[in-house]
C-alpha positions as CSV (number, residue, x, y, z in Angstrom):
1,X,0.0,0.0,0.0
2,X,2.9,2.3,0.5
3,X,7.0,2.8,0.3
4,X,6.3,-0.1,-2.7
5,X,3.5,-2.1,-1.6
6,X,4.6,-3.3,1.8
7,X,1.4,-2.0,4.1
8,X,0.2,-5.9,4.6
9,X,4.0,-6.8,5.1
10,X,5.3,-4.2,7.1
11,X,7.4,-6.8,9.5
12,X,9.2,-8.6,7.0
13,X,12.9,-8.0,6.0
14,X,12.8,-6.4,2.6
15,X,10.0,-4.2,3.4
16,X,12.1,-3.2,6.5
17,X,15.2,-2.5,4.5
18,X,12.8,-0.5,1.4
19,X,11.5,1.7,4.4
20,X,14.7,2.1,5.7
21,X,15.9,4.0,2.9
22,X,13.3,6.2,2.2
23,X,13.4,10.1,3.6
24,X,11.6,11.0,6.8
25,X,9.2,13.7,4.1
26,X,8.9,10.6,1.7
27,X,7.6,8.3,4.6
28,X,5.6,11.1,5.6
29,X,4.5,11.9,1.7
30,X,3.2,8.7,0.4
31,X,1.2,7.5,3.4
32,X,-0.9,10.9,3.0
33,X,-1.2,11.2,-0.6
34,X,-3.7,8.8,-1.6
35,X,-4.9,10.0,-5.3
36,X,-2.7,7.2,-6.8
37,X,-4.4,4.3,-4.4
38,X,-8.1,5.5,-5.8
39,X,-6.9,5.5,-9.1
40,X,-5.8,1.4,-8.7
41,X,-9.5,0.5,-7.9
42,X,-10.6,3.2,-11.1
43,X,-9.9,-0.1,-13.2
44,X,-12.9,-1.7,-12.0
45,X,-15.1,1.1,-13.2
46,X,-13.6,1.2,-16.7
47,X,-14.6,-2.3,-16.7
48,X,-18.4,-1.3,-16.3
49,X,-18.4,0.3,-19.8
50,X,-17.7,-3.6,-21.3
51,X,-20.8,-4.4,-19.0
52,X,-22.4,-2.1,-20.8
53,X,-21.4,-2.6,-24.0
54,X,-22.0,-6.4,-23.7
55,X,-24.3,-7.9,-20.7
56,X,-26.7,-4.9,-20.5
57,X,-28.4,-5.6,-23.8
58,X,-28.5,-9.0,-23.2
59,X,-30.5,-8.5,-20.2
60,X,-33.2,-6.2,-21.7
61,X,-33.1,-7.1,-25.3
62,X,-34.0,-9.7,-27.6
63,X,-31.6,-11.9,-29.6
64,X,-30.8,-9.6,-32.4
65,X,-29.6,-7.3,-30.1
66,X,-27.5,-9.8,-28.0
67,X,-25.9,-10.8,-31.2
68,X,-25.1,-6.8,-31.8
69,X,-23.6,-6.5,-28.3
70,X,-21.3,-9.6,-29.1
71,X,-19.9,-8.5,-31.3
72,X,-19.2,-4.6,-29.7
73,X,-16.7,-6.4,-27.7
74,X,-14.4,-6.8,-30.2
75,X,-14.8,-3.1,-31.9
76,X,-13.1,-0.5,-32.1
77,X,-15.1,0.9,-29.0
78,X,-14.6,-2.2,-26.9
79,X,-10.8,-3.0,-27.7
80,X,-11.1,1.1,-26.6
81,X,-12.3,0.1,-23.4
82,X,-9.9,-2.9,-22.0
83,X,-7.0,-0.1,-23.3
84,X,-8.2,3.0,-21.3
85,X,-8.1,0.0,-18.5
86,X,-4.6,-1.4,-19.0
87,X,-3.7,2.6,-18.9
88,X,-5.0,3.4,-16.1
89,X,-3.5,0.4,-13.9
90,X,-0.4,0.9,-15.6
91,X,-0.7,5.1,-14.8
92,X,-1.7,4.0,-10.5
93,X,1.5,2.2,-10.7
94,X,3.4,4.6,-11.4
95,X,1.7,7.3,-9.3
96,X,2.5,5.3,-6.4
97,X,6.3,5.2,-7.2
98,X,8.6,6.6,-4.7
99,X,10.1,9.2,-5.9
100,X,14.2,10.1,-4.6
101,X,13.6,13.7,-4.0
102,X,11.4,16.3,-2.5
103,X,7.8,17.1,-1.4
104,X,4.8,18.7,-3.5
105,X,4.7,22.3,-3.3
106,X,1.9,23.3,0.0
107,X,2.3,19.6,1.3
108,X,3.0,20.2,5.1
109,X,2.6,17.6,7.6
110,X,2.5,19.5,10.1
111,X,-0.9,20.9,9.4
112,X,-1.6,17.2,8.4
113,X,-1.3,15.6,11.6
114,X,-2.6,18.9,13.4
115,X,-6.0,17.3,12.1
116,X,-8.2,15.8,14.7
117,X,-9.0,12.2,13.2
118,X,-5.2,11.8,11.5
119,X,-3.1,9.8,14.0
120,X,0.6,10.5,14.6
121,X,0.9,6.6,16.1
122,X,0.0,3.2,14.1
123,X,-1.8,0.4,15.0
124,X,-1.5,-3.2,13.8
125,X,-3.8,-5.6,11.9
126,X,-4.2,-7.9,14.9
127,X,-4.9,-4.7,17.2
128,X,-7.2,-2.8,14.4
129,X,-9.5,-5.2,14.1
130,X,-10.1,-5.4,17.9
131,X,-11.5,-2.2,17.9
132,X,-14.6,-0.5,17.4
133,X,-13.4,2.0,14.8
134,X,-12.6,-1.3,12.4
135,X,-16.1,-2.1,12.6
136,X,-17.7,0.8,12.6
137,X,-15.2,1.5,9.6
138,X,-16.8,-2.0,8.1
139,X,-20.4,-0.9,8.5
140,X,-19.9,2.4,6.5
141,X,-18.2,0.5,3.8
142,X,-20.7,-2.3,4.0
143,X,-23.6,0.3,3.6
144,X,-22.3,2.5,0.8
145,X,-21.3,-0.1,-1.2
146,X,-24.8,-2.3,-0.7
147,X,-26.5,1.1,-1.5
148,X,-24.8,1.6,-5.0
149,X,-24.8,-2.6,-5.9
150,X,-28.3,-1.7,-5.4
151,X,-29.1,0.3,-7.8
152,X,-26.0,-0.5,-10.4
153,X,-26.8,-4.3,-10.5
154,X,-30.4,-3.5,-12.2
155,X,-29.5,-0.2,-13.6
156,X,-29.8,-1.3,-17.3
157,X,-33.5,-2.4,-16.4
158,X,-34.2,-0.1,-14.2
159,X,-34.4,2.8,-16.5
160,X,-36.6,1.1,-18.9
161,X,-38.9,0.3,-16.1
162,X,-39.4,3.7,-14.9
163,X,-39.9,5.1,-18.1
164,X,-42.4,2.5,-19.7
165,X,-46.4,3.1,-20.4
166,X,-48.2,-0.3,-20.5
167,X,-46.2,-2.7,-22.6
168,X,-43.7,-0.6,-24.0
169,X,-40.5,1.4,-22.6
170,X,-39.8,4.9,-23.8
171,X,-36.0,3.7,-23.2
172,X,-34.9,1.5,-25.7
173,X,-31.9,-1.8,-25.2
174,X,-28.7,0.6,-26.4
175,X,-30.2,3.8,-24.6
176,X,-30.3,1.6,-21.1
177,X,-26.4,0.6,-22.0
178,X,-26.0,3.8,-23.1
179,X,-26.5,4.9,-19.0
180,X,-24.9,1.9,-17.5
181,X,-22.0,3.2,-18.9
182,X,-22.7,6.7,-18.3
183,X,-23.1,5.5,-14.4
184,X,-19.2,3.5,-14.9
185,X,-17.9,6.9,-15.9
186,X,-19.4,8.7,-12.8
187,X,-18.3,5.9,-10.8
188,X,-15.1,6.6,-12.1
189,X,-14.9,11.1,-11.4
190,X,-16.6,10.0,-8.1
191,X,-13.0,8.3,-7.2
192,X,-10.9,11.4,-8.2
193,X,-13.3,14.1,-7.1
194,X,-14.8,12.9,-3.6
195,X,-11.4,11.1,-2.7
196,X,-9.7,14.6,-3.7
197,X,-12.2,16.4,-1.8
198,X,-11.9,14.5,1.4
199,X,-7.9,15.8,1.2
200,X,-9.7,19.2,2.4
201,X,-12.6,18.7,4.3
202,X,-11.4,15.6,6.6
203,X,-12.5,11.7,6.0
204,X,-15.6,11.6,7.9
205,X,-17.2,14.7,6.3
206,X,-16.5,13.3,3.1
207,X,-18.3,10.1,4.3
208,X,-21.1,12.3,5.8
209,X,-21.9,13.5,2.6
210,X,-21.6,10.0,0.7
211,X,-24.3,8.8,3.2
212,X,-26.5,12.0,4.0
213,X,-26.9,13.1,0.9
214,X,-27.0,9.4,-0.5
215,X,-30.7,9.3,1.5
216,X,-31.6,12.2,0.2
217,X,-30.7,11.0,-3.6
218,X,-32.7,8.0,-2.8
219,X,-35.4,9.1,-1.3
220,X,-35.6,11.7,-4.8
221,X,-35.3,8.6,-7.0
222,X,-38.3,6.7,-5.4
223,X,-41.2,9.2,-5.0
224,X,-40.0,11.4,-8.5
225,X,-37.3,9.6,-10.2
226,X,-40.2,8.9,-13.3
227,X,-40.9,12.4,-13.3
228,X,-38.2,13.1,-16.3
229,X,-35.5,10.9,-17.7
230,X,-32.7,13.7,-17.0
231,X,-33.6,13.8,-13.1
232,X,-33.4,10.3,-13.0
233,X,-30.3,10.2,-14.8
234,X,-28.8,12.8,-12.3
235,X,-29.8,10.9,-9.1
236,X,-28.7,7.6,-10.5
237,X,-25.3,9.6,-11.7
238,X,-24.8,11.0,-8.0
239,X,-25.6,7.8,-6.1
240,X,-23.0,6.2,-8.3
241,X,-20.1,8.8,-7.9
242,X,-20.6,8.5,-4.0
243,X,-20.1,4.4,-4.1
244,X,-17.2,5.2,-6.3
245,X,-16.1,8.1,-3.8
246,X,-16.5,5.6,-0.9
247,X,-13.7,3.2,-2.4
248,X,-11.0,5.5,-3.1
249,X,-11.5,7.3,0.1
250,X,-11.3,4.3,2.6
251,X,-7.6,3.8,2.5
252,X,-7.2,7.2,3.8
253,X,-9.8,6.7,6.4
254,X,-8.1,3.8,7.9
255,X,-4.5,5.6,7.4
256,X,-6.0,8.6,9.8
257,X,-7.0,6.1,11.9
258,X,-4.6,3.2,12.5
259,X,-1.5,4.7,11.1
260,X,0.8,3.5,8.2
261,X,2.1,0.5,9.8
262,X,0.5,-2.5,8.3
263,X,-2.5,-0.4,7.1
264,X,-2.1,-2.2,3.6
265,X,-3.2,-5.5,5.8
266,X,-6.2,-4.1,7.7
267,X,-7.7,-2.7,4.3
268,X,-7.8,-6.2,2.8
269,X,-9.6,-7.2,6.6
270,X,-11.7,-4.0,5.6
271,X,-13.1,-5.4,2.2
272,X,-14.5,-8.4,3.5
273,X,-17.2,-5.8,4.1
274,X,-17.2,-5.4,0.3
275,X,-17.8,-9.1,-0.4
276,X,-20.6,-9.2,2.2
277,X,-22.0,-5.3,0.4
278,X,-22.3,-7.7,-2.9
279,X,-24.3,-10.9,-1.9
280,X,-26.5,-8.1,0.5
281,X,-27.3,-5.7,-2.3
282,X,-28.4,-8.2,-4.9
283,X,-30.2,-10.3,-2.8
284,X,-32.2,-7.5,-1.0
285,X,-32.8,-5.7,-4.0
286,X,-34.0,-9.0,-6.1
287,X,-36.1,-10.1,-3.0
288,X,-38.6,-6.8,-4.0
289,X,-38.4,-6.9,-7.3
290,X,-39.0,-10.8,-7.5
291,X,-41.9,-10.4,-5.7
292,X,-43.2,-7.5,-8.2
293,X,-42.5,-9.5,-11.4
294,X,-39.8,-9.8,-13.6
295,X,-36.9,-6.7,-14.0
296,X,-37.3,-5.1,-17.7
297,X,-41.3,-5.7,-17.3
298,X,-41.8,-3.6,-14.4
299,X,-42.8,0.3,-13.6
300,X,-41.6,2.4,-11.3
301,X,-43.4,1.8,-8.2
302,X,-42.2,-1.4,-8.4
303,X,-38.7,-0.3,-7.2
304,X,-39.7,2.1,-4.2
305,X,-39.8,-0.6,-1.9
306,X,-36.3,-1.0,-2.8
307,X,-35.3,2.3,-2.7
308,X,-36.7,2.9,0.5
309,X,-34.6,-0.1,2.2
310,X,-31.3,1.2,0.9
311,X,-32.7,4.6,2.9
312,X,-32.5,2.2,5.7
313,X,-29.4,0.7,5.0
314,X,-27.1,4.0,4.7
315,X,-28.9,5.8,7.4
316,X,-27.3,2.5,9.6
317,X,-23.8,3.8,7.6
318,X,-24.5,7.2,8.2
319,X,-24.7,7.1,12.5
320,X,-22.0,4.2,12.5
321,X,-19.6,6.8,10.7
322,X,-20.5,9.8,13.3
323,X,-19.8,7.4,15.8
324,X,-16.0,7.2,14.7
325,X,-13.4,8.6,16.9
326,X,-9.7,8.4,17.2
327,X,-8.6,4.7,18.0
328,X,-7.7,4.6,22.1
329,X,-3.7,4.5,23.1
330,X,-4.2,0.9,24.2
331,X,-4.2,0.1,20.7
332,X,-1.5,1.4,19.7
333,X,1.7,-0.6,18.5
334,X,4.7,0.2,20.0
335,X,7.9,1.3,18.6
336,X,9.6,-2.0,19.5
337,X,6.7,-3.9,17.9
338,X,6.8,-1.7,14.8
339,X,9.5,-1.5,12.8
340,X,8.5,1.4,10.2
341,X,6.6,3.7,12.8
342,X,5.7,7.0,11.8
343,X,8.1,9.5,12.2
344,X,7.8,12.7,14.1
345,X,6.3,15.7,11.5
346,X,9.3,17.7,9.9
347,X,10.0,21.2,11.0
């Protein structure tokens, strides 16, 4: 996760001896500038654009139109898509490079750690995971991203249901993949703009926002989301950024909170709550819409059952992540026990 990739093997040999050569401001630098570590998850939302281009249409569209979309994986647009991906993993690699001299211009870590939810100290993946802030950490991520499966998973249908008048949808097979990957590209600015963002206004703002707001959006989406196809479009598009947001921002979170020391470990313990987030938002969306008939043949009441649960859910996110506070001293690793501790802010 940092000085190379050594967060998850912070006690072994060669990550000792990497950390060991870096600078006291490069140790300080890379732990706190995270842009680079939203940018390796980024790949997953390029890859939403080949859903779009391929498995949408096959879900809403007849067999003329699967045959189409077939084939639109191997065009010019698709072979576009897995390149823009290979880019962008390539582009996070480098971003997260070391590099042997100097600090950004305005980066002071001083002011950093001044902050009131940035810790000076680090605390291990056996301790982190001990404490409440782990799992209250694991519930906001659980939340935000069972809120945005929910609606992504059935997007493609979705927007023909809430657009249709008796048997027919206003929204046609290549307009509905036409959104899903318009929703991939928002899920995409979501991860460089909210991430970025949360460099200025603090972690659990930012998180505030993906969840407060988030209600709001849903709440919007059921009771007038069929009241024009460019308000739905903009809900959808905001609910999407903020699941985005909330994956690129995480790794910062848990930085503030548990320090750099093994914090590449304790964010694979954190996405567990990620693979729960995508049985949950599936099954709990399905479970509504199963019992209202068959996605692609519905209308938009069908969905505000739905929609109103996934209130539920990231109002749960929303008080677990006011409930966040710095992680108590007894947690803390000590300097024997850690062998790349923080250092002390340069003056």
């Amino acid at each position: 996760m940092w000085a190379g990739g050594c967060g998850g093997r912070a006690a072994s040999p060669a990550c000792q001896n990497r950390s060991s050569r870096l600078a006291p401001h490069q140790r300080e630098l890379y732990p706190m500038r995270r842009l680079a570590r939203g940018r390796v998850a980024i790949d997953a939302a390029i890859g939403l654009l080949a859903l779009a281009a391929v498995v949408v249409p096959l879900s809403v569209a007849g067999p003329a139109d699967a045959a189409a979309a077939r084939r639109s994986a191997a065009s010019p647009g698709g072979r576009t898509v897995y390149v823009t991906n290979s880019a962008n993993v390539g582009g996070a690699a480098k971003g997260v490079a070391v590099t042997p001299d100097g600090r950004p211009a305005g980066f002071d870590p001083v002011s950093e750690r001044s902050r009131t939810m940035v810790t000076a100290h680090s605390v291990s993946a056996a301790s982190a995971i001990r404490t409440p802030q782990f799992w209250l950490l694991w519930t906001v991520m659980f939340c935000n991203v069972t809120a945005g499966i929910g609606i992504l998973e059935q997007a493609g249908p979705m927007i023909s249901d809430f657009f249709r008048s008796g048997a027919s949808a206003s929204v046609s097979a290549t307009e509905a993949a036409g959104f899903v990957g318009l929703l991939s590209m928002f899920n995409m600015a979501g991860r460089f703009v909210w991430s970025s963002t949360s460099d200025f206004i603090g972690r659990q703002p930012t998180y505030v926002g993906y969840l407060g707001v988030g209600m709001a959006a849903y709440v919007l989406l059921a009771l007038f989301g069929d009241a024009s196809t460019a308000f739905f479009i903009a809900l959808a598009a905001l609910i999407i950024s903020f699941y985005g947001g909330g994956f690129a921002t995480v790794p910062a979170y848990l930085r503030d909170l548990f320090g750099t020391y093994q914090v590449g470990a304790i964010h694979g313990r954190l996405l567990t709550a990620w693979s729960a987030a995508g049985i949950a938002g599936p099954l709990i969306v399905n479970r509504f819409l199963d019992a209202r008939g068959e996605p692609g043949a519905l209308v938009a009441a069908d969905y505000r059952p739905a929609l109103f649960t996934m209130v539920g859910v990231l109002a749960i996110g929303f008080a677990a992540n006011l409930f966040i506070r710095p992680v108590a001293e007894r947690h803390r690793t000590s300097a024997a026990e850690s062998p790349v501790s923080d250092p002390s802010p340069a003056t």
